[in-house]
C-alpha positions in Angstrom: 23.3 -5.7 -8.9 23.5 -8.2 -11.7 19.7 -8.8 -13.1 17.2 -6.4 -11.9 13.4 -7.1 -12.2 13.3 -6.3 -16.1 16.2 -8.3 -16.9 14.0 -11.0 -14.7 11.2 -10.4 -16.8 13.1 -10.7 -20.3 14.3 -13.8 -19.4 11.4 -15.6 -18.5 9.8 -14.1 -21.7 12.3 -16.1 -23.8 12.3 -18.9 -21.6 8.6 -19.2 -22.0 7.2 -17.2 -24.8 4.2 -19.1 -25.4 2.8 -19.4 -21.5 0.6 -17.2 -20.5 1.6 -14.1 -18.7 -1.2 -11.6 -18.1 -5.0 -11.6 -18.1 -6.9 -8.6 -17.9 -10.4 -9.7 -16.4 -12.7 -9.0 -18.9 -10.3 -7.8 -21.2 -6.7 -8.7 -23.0 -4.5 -11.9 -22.4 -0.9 -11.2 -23.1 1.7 -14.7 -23.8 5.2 -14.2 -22.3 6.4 -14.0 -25.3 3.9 -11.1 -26.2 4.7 -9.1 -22.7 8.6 -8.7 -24.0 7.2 -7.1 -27.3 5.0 -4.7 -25.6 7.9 -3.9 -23.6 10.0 -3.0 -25.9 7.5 -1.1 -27.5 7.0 1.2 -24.7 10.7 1.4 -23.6 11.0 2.5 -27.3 8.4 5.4 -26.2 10.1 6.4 -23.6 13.8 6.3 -24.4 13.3 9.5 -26.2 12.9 11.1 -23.1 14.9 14.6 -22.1 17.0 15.1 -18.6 15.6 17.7 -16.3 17.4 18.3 -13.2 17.1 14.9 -12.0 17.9 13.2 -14.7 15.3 11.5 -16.9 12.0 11.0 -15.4 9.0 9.5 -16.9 5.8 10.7 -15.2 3.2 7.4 -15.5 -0.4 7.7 -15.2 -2.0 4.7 -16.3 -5.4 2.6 -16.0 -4.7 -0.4 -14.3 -4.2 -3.1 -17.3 -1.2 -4.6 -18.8 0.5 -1.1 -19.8 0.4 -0.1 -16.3 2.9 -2.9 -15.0 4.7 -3.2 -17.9 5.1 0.3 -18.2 7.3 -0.2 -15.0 9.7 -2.1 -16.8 9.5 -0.8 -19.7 11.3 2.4 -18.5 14.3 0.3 -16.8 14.6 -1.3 -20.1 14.9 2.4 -21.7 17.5 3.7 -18.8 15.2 5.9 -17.1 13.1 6.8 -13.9 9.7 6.3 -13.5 7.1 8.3 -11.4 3.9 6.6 -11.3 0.9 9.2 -10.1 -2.3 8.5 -8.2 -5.0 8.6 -10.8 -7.2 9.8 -7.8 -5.3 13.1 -7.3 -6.5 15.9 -9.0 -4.9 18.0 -11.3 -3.2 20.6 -9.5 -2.0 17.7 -7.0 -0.3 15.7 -10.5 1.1 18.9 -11.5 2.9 19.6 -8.1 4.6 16.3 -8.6 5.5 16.7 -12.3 7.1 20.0 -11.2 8.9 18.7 -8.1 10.3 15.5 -10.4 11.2 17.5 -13.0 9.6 15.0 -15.1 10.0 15.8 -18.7 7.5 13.0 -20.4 4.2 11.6 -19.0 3.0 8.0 -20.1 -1.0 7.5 -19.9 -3.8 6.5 -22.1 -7.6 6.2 -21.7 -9.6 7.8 -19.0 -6.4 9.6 -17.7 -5.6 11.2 -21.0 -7.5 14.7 -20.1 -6.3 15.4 -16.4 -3.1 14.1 -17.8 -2.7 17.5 -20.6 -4.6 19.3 -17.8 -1.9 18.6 -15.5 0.8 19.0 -18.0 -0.4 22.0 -19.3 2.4 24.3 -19.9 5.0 22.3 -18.6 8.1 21.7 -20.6 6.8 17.7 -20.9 5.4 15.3 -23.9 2.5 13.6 -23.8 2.3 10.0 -25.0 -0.8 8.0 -25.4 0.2 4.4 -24.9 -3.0 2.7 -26.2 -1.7 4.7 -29.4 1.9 2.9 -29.5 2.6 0.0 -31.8 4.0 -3.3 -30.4 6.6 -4.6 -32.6 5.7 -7.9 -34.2 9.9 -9.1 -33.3 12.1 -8.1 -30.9 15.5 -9.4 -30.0 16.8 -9.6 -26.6 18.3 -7.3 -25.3 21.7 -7.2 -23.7 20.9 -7.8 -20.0 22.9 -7.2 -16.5 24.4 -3.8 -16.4 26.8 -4.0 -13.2 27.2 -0.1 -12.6 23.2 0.3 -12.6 22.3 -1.4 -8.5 22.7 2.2 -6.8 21.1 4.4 -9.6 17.2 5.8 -9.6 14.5 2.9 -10.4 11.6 4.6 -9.3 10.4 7.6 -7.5 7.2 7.1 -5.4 5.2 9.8 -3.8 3.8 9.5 -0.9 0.3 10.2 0.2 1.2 13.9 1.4 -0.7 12.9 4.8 1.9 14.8 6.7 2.1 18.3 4.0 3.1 18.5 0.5 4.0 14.3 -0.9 7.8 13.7 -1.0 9.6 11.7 -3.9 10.6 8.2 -2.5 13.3 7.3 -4.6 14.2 3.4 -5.1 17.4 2.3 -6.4 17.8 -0.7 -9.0 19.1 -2.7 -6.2 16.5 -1.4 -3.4 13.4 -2.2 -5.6 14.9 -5.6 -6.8 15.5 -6.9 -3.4 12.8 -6.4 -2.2 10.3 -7.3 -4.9 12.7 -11.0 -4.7 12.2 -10.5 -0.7 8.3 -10.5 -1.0 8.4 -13.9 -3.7 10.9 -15.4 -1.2 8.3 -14.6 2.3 5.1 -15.1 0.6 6.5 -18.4 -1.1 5.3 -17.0 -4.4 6.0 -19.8 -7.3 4.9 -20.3 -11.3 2.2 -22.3 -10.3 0.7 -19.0 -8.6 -2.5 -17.2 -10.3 -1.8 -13.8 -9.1 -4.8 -11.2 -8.6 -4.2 -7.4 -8.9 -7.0 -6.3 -7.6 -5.5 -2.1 -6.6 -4.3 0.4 -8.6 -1.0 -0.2 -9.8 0.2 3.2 -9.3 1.0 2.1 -5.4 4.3 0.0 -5.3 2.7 -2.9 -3.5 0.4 -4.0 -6.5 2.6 -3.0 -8.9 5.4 -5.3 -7.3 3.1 -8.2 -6.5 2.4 -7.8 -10.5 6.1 -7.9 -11.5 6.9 -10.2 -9.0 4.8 -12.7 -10.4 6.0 -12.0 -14.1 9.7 -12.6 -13.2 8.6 -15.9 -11.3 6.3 -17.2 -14.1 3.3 -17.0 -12.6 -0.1 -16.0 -13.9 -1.5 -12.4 -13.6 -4.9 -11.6 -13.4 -5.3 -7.7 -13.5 -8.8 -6.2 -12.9 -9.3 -3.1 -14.5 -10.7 -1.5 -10.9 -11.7 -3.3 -7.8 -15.5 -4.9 -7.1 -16.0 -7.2 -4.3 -18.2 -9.1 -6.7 -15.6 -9.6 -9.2 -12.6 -10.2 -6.3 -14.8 -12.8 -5.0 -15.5 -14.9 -8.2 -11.7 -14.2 -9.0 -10.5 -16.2 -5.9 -13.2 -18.3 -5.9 -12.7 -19.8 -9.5 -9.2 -18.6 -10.6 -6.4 -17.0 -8.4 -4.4 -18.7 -5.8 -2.3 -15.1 -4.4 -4.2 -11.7 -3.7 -2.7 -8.8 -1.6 -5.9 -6.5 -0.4 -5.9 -4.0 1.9 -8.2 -4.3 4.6 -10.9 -2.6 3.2 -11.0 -5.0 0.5 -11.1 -8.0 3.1 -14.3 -6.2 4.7 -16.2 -5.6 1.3 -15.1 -9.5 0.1 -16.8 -10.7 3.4 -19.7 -8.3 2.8 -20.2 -10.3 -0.4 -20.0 -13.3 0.9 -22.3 -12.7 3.4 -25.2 -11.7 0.3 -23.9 -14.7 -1.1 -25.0 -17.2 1.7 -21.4 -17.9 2.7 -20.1 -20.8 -0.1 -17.2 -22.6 0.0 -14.2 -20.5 -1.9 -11.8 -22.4 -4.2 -8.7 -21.2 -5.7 -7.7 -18.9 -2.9 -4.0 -20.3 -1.4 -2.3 -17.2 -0.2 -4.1 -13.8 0.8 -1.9 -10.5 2.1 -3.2 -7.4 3.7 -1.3 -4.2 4.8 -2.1 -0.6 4.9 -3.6 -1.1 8.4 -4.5 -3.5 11.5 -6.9 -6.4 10.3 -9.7 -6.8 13.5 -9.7 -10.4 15.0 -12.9 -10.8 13.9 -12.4 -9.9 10.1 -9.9 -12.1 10.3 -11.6 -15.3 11.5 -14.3 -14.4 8.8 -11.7 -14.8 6.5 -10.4 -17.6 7.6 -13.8 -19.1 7.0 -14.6 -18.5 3.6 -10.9 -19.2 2.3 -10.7 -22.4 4.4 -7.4 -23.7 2.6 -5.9 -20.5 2.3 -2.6 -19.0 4.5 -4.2 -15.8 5.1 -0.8 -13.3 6.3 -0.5 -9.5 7.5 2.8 -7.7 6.5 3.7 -4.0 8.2 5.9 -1.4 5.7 5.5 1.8 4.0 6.5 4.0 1.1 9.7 4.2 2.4 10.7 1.5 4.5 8.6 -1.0 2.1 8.5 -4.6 3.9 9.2 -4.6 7.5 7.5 -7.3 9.1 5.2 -10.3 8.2 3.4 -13.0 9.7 1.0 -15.7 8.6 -1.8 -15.7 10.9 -3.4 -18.7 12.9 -7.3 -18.6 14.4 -6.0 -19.5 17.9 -3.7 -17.3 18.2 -4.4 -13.6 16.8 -2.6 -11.2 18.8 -4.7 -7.4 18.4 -2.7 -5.2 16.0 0.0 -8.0 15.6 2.3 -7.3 12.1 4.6 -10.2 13.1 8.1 -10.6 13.1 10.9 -9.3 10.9 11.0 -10.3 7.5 14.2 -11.5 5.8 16.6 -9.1 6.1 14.9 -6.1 7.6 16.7 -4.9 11.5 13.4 -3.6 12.9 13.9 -1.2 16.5 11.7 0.5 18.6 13.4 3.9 19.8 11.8 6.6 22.8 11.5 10.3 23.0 14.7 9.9 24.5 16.2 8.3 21.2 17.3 5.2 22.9 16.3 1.6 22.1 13.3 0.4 23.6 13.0 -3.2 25.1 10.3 -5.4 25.1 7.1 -4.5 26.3 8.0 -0.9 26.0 6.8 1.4 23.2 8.4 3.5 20.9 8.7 4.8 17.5 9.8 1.8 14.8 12.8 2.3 12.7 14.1 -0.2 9.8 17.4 -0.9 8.7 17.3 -3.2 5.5 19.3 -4.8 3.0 19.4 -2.0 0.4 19.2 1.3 2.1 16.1 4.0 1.4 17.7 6.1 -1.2 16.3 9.2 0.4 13.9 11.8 -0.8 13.9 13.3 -4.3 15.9 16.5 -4.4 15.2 17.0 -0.4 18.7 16.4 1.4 17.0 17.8 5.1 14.3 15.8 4.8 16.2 12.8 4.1 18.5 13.1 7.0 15.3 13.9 9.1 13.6 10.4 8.2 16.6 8.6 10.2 17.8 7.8 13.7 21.2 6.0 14.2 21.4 4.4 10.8 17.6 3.2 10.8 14.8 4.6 8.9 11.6 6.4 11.2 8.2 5.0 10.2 6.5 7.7 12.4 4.6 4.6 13.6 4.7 3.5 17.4 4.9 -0.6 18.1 5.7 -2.2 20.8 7.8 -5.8 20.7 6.0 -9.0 22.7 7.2 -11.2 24.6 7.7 -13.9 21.2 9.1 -11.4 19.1 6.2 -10.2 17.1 5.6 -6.4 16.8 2.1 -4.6 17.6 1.5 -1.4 16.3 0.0 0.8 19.1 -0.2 4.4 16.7 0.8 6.8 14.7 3.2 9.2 16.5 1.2 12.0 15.5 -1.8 10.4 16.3 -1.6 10.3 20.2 -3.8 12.5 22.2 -3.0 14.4 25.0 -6.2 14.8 26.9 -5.5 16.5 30.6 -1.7 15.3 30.8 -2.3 11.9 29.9 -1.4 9.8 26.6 -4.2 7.7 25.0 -3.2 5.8 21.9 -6.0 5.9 19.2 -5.7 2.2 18.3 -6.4 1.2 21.6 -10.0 2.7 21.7 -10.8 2.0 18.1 -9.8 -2.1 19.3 -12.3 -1.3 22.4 -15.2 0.0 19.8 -15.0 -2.5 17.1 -15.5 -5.3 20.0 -19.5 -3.6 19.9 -21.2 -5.7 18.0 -22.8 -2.6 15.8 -19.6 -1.6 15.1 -17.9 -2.0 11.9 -16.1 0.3 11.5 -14.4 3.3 13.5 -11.9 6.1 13.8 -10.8 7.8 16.7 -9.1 11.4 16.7 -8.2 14.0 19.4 -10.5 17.3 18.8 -9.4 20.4 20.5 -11.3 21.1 24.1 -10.5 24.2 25.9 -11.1 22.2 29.4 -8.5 19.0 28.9 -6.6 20.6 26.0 -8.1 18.1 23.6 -10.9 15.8 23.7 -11.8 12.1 22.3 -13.8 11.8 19.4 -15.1 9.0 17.4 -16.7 8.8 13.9 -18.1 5.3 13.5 -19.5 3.2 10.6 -22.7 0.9 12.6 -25.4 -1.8 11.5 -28.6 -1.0 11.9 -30.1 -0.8 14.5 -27.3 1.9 16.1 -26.2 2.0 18.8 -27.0 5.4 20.7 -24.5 7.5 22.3 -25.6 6.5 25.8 -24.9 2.7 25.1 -21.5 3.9 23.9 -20.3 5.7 26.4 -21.6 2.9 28.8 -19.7 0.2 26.8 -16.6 1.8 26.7 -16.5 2.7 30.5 -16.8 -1.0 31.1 -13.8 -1.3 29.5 -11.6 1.8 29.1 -10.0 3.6 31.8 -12.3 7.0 32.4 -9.7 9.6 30.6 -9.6 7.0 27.5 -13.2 7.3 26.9 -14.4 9.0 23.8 -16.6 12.3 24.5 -18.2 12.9 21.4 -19.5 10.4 18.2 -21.1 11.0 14.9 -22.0 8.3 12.4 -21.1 7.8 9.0 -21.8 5.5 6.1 -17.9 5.0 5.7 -14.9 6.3 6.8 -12.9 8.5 5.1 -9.8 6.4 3.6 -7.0 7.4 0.7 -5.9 4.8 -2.5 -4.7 2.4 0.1 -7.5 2.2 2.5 -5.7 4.2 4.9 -8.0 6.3 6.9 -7.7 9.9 6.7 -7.7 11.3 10.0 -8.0 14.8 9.3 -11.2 15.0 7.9 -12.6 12.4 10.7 -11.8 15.0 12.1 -13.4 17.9 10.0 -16.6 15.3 10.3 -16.3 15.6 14.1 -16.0 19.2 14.4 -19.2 19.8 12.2 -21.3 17.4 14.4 -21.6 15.3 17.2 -22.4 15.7 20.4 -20.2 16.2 23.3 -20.9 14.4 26.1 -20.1 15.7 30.2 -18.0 12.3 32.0 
């Protein structure tokens, strides 16, 4: 590695000190030349900072605002790690992380500061408010481009923990550089790009989108959390390049809906990931951002960006992710280990450019996350005819009801064609009789549906051992930070009520 992303961002900070760089809606508006002072302000913070037993990691835990990306680069600036936390963990949770990390200095500021000493409490770490640090009124530029730096820590990401205890992703310089220039390459990001953060910046896909924009010389719009209202007006009046989850798509066309479906402006380039986007959302959509490319990507903590493609109304293949993006070597492998063909499905693995740098500190788990050379998303896809992947489930997500395999996702697709359904989640319940049983926890318009028309729709459509015996209702599904849902507690919802139904 030559240039990384801060070296990116330096230099189009003295390139163009005077254009605008970030806006925070409803807040402060930042010049490029005022985003490289602010870094070096907080990589002066940080530089301070002591080596534990991985070396020196920053622990960040900031609202989402201008510190919170430039935070980011701030610390590769200063020669350390950062470990951004969840602000929607609690404070055992951050404390587990600032243990396993090691991390010997935390970086937050406003509504964080008091989980953040909670979490901290007793832990050989400082403190640092960053809305108390000074930004120097000069800074020079700093020497830029160290060649020995590509295969060292960048950044450790957690992940969710939806499998036990959340593991330390760690990035390399040259893995979180490739593909933060991979995602401006696919997504045909440019200067002339207003850019919305409209997440938390503690996940690496808003984060990136933010610094990837800020090393193109684009625009960033940051709001400070996410409203539909406020997403809305944002694309309809100012940014041209959003990534939301699909959550966010739902609630947007919610909005619009109250709003008596206007035309949208700005809107050129919408993303979404976390999870499948339903035909239907999608053609809504397509609808109120008329001139927009509206695009699904597939990746994950790990593996990061996997697959893309931008979507067209006559032709939206169910729980399609696309094809490979630039340089990822995506496979589908059996129980048996060996390569799947097409039309067959099996777990997907990723080789990319950079390899996954492995797990923080957790050698077994590392090796465990790869087959043949590839890294295991855990995920199960299946390869068409034209090369784009479907996703069919999460491996541990099948259930096994009397001998035979039903994949989740394919019920869920058979549900949300209901016209009161909105929204739904399907899990596998334990049932003494078939060893487990089909449940479904569903989000409906008024009037709902009752459990007789369910059952009556879904045997019209679902071969008999696919069809859910038991539903409850609820006002939303339970999802974490990046609209995934949880399907645990669907499941605790579905063991505390519903009624199970005799097929």
């Amino acid at each position: 590695m030559l240039l990384g992303i801060a070296d990116s961002i330096v230099l189009r900070c003295f390139a163009s000190p005077e254009r605008t760089a970030i806006e925070v809606v409803g807040g402060v508006s930042l010049t490029y030349g005022e985003v490289w002072r602010r870094i070096r302000g907080l990589a002066d913070a940080v530089s301070g900072c002591a080596a534990g037993r991985h070396g020196r990691m920053v622990a960040l835990l900031l609202p989402n605002g201008a510190d919170a990306a430039l935070a980011l680069a701030a610390c590769q600036i200063a020669g350390v790690v950062a470990v951004p936390l969840n602000g929607r963990l609690t404070a055992p949770e951050m404390r587990h992380i600032l243990i396993d990390a090691d991390c010997r200095l935390l970086l937050t500021a406003g509504q964080f500061l008091g989980i953040a000493r909670q979490a901290a409490s007793g832990l050989p770490l400082e403190v640092i408010d960053a809305a108390a640090l000074p930004t120097p009124a000069h800074a020079a530029r700093p020497e830029l481009g160290r060649r020995d730096a590509g295969a060292e820590p960048c950044v450790v990401g957690y992940t969710s923990g939806t499998t036990g205890f959340p593991k330390g992703a760690v990035y390399t310089h040259d893995y979180y550089t490739m593909n933060n220039y991979r995602w401006g390459w696919a997504f045909g990001l440019s200067g002339e790009h207003v850019v919305l953060i409209a997440g938390p910046m503690f996940h690496i896909s808003y984060a990136g989108f933010a610094l990837a924009g800020l090393t193109i010389g684009a625009r960033v719009r940051i709001m400070p959390e996410f409203s539909a209202a406020m997403a809305l007006d944002e694309l309809d009046r100012h940014c041209s390049f959003a990534f939301l989850v699909p959550t966010m798509l739902r609630m947007l066309a919610d909005e619009w809906e109250q709003r008596g479906r206007p035309p949208m402006g700005a809107a050129r380039h919408l993303i979404s990931a976390g999870a499948p986007v339903t035909a239907s959302l999608l053609r809504t959509i397509m609808q109120m951002f008329p001139a927009a490319k509206i695009a699904e990507m597939y990746g994950w903590t790990e593996g990061a960006f996997a697959t893309y493609e931008v979507k067209k109304a006559d032709d939206l293949l169910p729980n399609s992710v696309g094809w490979p993006a630039l340089g990822a070597d995506v496979a589908l492998f059996g129980e048996d280990g060996e390569p799947c063909g097409v039309g067959v499905a099996g777990e997907i693995g990723v080789r990319g450019p950079v390899p996954f740098a492995g797990y923080l500190g957790n050698p077994e788990a590392t090796a465990a996350a790869f087959h043949r050379g590839y890294l295991m998303s855990g995920d199960i896809g299946v390869f068409q005819p034209d090369g784009r992947l479907c996703l069919v489930d999460r491996k541990k997500d099948v259930i096994i009801t009397g001998g035979e395999n039903v994949y989740t996702m394919e019920v869920e697709r058979v549900l949300l064609e209901h016209p009161a359904v909105r929204e739904c989640a399907v899990v596998g319940l334990p049932d003494e009789r078939w060893g487990e049983r089909i449940g479904a926890l569903l989000v409906v318009d008024d009037p709902a549906p009752d459990t007789r028309q369910l059952l009556e729709f879904c045997r019209s459509r679902l071969a008999g051992y696919k069809v859910p015996r038991q539903f409850a209702f609820a006002s939303e599904l339970p999802r974490n930070s990046m609209g995934k849902v949880q399907k645990a507690r669907v499941a605790e919802h579905l063991s505390g009520s519903g009624r199970v139904c005799n097929q």
